[in-house]
C-alpha positions in Angstrom: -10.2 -88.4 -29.4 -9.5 -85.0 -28.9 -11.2 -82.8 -25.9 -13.1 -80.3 -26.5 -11.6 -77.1 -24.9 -14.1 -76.0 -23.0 -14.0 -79.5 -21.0 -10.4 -79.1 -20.6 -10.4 -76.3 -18.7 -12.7 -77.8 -16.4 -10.3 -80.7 -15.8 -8.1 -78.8 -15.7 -9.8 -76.3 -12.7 -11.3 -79.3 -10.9 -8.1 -80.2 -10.5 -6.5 -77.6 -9.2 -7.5 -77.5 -5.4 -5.8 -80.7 -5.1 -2.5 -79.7 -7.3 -2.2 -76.5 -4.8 -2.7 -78.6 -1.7 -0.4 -81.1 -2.7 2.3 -78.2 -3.7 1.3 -76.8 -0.3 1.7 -80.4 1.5 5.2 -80.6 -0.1 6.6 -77.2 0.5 4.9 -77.8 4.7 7.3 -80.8 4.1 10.6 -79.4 3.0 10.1 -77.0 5.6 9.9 -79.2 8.4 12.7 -81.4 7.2 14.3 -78.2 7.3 13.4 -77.3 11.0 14.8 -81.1 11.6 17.7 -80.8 10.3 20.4 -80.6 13.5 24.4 -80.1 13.1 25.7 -82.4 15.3 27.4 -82.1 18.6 31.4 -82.2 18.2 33.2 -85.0 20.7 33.8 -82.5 23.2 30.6 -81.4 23.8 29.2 -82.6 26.9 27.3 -86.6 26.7 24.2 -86.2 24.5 20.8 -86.9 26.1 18.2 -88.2 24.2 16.4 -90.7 25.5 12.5 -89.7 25.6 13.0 -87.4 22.7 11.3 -86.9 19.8 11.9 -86.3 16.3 12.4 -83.2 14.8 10.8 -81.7 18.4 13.8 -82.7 20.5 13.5 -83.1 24.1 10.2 -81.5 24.8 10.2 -82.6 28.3 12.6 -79.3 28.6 9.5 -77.2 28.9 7.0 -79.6 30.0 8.7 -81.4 33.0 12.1 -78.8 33.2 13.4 -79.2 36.4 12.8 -83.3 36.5 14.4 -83.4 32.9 17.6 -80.9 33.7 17.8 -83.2 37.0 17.7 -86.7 35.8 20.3 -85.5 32.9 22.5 -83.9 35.0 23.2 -86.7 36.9 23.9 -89.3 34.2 26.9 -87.8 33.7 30.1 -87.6 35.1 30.5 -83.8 35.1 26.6 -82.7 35.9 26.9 -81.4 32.1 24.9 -82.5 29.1 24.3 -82.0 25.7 20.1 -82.0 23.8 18.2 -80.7 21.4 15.2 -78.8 21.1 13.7 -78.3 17.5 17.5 -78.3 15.9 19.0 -75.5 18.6 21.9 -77.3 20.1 21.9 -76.6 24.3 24.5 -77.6 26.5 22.8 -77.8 30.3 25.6 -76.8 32.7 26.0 -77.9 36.4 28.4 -77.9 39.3 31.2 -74.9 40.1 32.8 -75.1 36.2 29.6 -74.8 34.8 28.3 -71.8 36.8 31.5 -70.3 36.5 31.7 -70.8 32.9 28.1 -69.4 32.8 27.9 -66.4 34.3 31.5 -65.3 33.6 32.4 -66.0 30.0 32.0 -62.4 27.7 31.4 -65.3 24.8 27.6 -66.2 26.4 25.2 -63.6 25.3 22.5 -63.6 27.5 20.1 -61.3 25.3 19.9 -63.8 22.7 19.9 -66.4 24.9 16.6 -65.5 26.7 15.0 -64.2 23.1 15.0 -67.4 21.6 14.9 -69.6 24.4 12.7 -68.1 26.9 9.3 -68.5 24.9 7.4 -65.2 27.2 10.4 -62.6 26.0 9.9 -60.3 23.1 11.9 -61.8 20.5 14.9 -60.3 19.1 15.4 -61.3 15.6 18.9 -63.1 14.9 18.8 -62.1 11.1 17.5 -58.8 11.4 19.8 -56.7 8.4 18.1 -53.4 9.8 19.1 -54.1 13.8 22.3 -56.2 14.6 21.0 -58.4 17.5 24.1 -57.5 19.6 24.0 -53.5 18.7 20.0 -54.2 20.2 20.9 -55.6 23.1 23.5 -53.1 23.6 21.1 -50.4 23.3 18.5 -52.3 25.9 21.2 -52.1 28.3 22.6 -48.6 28.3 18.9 -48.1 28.3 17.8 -49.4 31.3 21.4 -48.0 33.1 19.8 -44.6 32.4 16.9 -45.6 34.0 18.4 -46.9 37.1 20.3 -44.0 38.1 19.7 -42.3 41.7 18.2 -39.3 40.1 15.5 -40.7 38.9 14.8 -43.0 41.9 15.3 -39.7 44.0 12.3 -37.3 41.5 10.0 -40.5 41.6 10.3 -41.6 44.9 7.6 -39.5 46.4 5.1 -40.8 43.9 6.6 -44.7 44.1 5.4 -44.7 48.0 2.5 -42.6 47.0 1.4 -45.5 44.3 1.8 -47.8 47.0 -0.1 -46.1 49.2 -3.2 -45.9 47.5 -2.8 -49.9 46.5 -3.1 -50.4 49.9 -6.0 -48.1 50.5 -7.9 -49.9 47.7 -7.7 -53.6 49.0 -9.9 -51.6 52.1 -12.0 -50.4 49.8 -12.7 -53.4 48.1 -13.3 -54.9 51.3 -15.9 -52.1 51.8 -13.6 -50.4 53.7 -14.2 -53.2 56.3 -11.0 -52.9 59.0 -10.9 -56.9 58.2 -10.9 -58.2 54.7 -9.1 -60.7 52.3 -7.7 -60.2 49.1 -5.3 -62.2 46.6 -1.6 -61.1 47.1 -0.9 -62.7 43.3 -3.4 -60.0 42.1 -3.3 -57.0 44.1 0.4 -56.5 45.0 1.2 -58.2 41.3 -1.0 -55.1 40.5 1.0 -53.1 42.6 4.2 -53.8 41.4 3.0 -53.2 37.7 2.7 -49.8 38.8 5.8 -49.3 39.9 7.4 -50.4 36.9 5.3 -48.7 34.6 6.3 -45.7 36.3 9.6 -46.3 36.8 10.4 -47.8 32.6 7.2 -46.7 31.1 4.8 -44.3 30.9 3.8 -41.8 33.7 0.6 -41.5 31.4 -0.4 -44.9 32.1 0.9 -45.3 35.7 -1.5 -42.7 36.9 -4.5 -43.9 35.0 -6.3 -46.8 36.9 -8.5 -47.5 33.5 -5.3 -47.4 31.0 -3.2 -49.7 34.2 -5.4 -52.1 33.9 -5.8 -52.2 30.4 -2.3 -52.6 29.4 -1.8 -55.0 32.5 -4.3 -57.4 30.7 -2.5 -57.1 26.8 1.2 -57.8 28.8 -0.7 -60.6 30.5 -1.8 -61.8 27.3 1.4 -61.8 25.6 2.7 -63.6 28.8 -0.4 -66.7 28.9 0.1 -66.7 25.0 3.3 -68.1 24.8 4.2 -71.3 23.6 7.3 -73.8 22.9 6.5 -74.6 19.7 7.3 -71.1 18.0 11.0 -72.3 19.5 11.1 -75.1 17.1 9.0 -73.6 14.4 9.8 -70.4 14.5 7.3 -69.2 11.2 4.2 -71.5 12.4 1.2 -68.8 13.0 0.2 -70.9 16.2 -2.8 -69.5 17.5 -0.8 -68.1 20.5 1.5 -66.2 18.1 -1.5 -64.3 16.5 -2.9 -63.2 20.2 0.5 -62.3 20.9 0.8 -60.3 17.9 -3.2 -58.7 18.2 -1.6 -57.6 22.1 1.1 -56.0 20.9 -0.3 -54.0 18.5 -2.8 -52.8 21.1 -0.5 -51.7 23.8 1.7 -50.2 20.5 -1.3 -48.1 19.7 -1.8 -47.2 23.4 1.5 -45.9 23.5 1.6 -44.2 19.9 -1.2 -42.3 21.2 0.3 -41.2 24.3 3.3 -40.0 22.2 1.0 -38.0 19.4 -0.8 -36.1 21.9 2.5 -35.4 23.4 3.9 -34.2 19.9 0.5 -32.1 19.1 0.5 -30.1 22.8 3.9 -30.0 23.8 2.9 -31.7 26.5 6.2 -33.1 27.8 6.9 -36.0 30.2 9.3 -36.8 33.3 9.3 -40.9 32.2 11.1 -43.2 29.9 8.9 -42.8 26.9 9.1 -39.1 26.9 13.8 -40.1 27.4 13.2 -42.4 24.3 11.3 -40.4 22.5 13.6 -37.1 22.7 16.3 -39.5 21.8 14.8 -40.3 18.0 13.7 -43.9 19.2 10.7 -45.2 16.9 8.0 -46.5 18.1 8.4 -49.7 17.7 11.5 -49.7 19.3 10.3 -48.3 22.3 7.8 -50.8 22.7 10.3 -53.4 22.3 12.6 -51.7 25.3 9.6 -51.3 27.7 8.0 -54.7 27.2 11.6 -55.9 27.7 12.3 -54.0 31.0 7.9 -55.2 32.0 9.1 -59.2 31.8 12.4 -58.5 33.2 10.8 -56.8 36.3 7.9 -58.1 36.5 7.3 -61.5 36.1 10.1 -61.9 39.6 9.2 -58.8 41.6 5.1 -59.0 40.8 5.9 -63.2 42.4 8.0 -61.8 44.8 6.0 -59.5 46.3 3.1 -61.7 46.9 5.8 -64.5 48.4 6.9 -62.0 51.1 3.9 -61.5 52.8 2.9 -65.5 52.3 5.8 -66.5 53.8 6.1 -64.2 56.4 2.5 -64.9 57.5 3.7 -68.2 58.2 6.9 -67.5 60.4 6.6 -65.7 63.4 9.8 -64.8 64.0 10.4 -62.9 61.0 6.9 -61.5 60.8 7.9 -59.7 64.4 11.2 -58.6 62.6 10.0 -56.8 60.1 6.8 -55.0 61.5 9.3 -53.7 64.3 11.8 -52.7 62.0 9.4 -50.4 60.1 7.8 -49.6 63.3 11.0 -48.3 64.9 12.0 -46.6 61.0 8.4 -44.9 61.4 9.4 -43.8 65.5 12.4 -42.4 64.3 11.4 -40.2 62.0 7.8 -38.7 62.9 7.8 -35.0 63.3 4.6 -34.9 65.0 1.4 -37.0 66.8 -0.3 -36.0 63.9 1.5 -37.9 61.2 0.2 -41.6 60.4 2.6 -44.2 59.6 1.9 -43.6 56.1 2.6 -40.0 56.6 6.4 -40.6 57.9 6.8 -42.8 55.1 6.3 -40.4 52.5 9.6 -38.6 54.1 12.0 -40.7 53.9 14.5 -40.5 51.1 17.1 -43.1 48.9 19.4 -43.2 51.5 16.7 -44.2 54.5 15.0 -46.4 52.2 18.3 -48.2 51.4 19.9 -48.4 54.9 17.0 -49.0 57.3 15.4 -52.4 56.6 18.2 -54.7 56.6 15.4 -57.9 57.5 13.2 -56.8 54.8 16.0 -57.2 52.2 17.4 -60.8 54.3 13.5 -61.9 53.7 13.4 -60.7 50.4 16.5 -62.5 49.5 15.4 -66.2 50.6 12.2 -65.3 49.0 13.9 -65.1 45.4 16.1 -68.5 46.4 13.5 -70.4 47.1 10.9 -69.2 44.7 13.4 -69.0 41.5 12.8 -71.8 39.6 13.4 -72.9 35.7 16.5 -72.0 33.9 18.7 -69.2 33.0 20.4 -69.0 29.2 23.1 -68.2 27.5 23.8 -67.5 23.6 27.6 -69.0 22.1 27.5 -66.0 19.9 31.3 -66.5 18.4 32.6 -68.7 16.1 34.8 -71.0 18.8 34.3 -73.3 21.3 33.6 -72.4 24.8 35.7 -74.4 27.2 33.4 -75.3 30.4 36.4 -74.4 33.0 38.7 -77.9 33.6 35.8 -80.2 32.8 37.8 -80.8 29.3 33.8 -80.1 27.8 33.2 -77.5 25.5 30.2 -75.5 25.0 30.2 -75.6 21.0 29.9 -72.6 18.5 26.4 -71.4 17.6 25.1 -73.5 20.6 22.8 -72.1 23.7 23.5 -72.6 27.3 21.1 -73.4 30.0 22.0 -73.3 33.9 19.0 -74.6 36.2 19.0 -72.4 39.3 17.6 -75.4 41.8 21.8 -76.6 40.7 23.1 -73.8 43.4 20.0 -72.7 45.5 18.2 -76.5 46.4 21.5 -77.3 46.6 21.5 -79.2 50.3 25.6 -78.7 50.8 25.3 -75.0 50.5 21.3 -74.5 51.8 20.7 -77.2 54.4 17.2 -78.0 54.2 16.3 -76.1 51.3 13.3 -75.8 50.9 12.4 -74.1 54.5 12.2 -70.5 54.2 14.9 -69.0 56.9 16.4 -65.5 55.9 18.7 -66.1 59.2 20.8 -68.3 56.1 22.5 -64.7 55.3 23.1 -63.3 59.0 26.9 -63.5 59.9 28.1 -66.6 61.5 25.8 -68.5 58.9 26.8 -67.0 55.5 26.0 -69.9 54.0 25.5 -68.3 50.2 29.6 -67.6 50.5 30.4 -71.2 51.1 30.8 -71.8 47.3 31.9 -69.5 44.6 28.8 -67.9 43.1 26.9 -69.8 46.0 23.9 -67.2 45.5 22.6 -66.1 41.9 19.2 -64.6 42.6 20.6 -61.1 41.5 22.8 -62.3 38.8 26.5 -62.8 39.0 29.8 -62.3 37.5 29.6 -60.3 34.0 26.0 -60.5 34.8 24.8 -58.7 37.8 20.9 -57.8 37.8 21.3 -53.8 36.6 17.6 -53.4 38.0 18.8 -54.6 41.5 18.6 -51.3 43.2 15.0 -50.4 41.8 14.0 -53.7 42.9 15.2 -53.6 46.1 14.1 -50.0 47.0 10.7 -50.8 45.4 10.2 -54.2 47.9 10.8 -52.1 50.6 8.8 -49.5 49.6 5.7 -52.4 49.5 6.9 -54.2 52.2 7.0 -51.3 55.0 3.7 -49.8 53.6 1.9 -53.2 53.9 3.5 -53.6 57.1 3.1 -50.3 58.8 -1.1 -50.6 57.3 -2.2 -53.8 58.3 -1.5 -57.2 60.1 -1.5 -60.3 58.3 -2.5 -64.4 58.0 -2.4 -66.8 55.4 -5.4 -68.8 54.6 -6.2 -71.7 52.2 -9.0 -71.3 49.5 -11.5 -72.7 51.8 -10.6 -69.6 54.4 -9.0 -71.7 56.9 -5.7 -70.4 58.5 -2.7 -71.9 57.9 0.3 -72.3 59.3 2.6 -73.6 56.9 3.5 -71.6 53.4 3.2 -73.3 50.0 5.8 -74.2 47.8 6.6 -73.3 44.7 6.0 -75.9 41.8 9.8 -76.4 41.0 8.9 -77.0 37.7 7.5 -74.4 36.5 9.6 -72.2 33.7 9.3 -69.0 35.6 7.9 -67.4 39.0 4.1 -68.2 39.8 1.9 -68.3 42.4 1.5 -71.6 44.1 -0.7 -74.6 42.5 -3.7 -74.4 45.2 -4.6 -70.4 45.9 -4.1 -68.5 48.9 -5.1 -65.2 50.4 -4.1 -63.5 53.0 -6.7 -61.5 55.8 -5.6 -58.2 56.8 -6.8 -56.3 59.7 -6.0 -52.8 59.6 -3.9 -51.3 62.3 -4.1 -48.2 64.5 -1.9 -45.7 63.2 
């Protein structure tokens, strides 16, 4: 019997919902085979692990338990070396003398695309980008940032730099209610502090100088930080609710800077900052926002940790507590004019040069800071179409694949740091040395063709903080049930990147007499 066709197009609508969500279930399916499929790992490559794996995900224990996992692999093989996957990205982990050499020397390892695909908190640079070659990107970035280093600007921003700190300082009194004993949260306000620095330094001058916009774009960088997640690695198109918050951030702190930029267009207002140096050189938006979001992570996600490790560990020790208060004591003696400067005062004078030359044991504490609180991996991109060889080892890392280097391989390493995990800057003094007894023995500022180009900010801007704090108030640790303690945390080894320790601290100040 025929049907009528007024009832056939109601079959025929009822039915669609499920014809579209079974197209839909079968397309979600080809495209997850498709994230599953893997090309395998040639013989050479180094043993394969894959033992607690998973399908199609790989071995997700490489961001949920990292250093445990890179561990336990390494030393199931004969060379330290190993082969994995995660989603279908081949990564050869790398371990011993060959494999750090072959890391951080090889021109073949890009390190750009390396941390843009594999370090899930970077902005992402897109591999198949036709409008912006990857490689001409990174390129850019780090010509960039070169610019930005140079003396001259450290030498027309210093006075502000120390003035910045300065007033950080002043307001941890004056959120004690200008009590001359307080406590505060080093992970918040010198984090805070260091975010200035940087947005001064690679950002916008607008921003730096306005506590309300600060904070604001502090809490959207933050965001794009906590929203981060391991499974845009493997599925690189999957809207995860992270992504979109991500995404909603950036657009924010893009229309905070567009703004900055019109108004800057309309007046002729012009800047002495990054954004006003990209934007006279014909940089989009967009762009721009990539490079100082870029230089933000780079920065601050080790010297915002770093800064707050200082002061906790030097709380804790004594000896090096005395060290560096005299040193800036004796820097601040040698260089006041008059009775009626305050310590704060002299600082404000010194230049580049005395910044750089006169506290030798805040750069020695600084230094076995970032050893011992540097935890996770560092990568590496294969970005030609050869083989890699992993110095004598006979391994290869293969074409197309990533390399990761865990940096507890060389810095917990107990041959080269006895008893690593006490924090003693005296490891550097001469007569110890003991970061030269192996080749690249120390990698906390990079190494070989890779050498941190924001060392010298870094280090002039932990001094900066470092003989401030020191020169404004004493210091103890306490626990979060305001007892004092004697004894500094340790850093959770692992975690993927610097962070505060698992049970808070704070530190009491009392102010001193100036």
């Amino acid at each position: 019997m025929d049907v009528p066709l007024e009832k056939a197009a109601i079959v025929r609508f009822q039915n669609w919902p499920a014809t579209v969500a079974i197209l839909l279930l079968v397309a979600l399916a080809a495209v997850v085979l498709s994230a599953g499929h893997r090309v395998a790992f040639p013989k050479s490559a180094p043993s394969l692990v894959s033992s607690g794996g998973y399908p199609i995900l790989g071995m997700w224990r490489f961001f949920s338990d990292r250093r445990n996992f890179m561990h336990t692999s390494s030393r199931s093989t004969a060379s330290g070396n190993f082969s994995f996957y995660f989603g279908k990205h081949q990564i050869v982990g790398l371990a011993g003398v060959d494999g750090r050499r072959t890391f951080f020397d090889s021109k073949d390892l890009n390190m750009a695309i390396g941390y843009s695909v594999l370090f899930a908190n970077t902005p992402q640079i897109d591999e198949n980008d036709k409008d912006e070659n990857p490689l001409s990107f990174s390129r850019w970035f780090l010509n960039t940032l070169m610019v930005m280093m140079r003396k001259e600007n450290f030498v027309r921003n210093l006075p502000i730099l120390v003035g910045d700190t300065q007033k950080q300082m002043a307001a941890i009194v004056a959120a004690n209610n200008g009590q001359a004993t307080g406590v505060f949260d080093p992970f918040d306000n010198l984090y805070r502090t260091v975010y200035q620095l940087t947005m001064r330094t690679v950002g916008a001058d607008d921003i730096a100088e306005d506590p309300v916009l600060l904070a604001k774009t502090l809490r959207l960088f933050e965001k794009i930080d906590a929203a981060s997640s391991p499974t845009r690695i493997v599925f690189p198109w999957l809207p995860t609710p992270g992504h979109i918050k991500r995404v909603t951030a950036g657009i924010r702190l893009y229309q905070i800077f567009n703004n900055i930029a019109e108004d800057r267009r309309k007046t002729g207002r012009r800047g002495e900052d990054a954004l006003q140096f990209l934007l006279d050189g014909g940089e989009s938006m967009v762009k721009i926002l990539t490079f100082v979001l870029g230089a933000l992570f780079a920065g601050q996600l080790n010297s915002g940790i770093n800064a707050a490790w200082f002061f906790v560990c030097l709380a804790c020790n004594p000896e090096w507590y005395t060290r560096v208060q005299g040193e800036v004591d004796a820097s601040v003696a040698r260089h006041r004019a008059s009775t009626d400067q305050s310590a704060g005062d002299v600082l404000a004078t010194l230049d580049v040069e005395h910044w750089e030359s006169e506290f030798p044991m805040i750069d020695l504490c600084l230094r076995e800071c970032i050893r011992l609180q540097l935890v996770g991996t560092a990568f590496r991109k294969n970005i030609t179409d050869k083989n890699i060889p992993i110095g004598n080892t006979g391994e290869i890392i293969p074409k197309g694949a990533f390399a990761a280097y865990m940096i507890d391989d060389v810095h917990m390493n107990a041959d080269i740091y006895p008893d690593p995990l006490r924090w003693d800057p005296g490891r550097y003094l001469p007569g110890r040395a003991e970061d030269k007894k192996m080749p690249m023995g120390y990698v906390g500022w990079g190494t070989g063709r890779h050498p941190c180009l924001g060392m010298r900010f870094a280090k002039l801007e932990m001094s900066i903080i470092a003989a401030c704090f020191s020169a404004t108030f004493d210091y103890e640790l306490l626990n979060a049930a305001g007892e004092k303690m004697t004894a500094s945390p340790l850093p959770n080894r692992n975690n993927i990147s610097a962070s505060p320790p698992d049970d808070p601290v704070k530190l009491r100040y009392t102010l001193r007499k100036q």
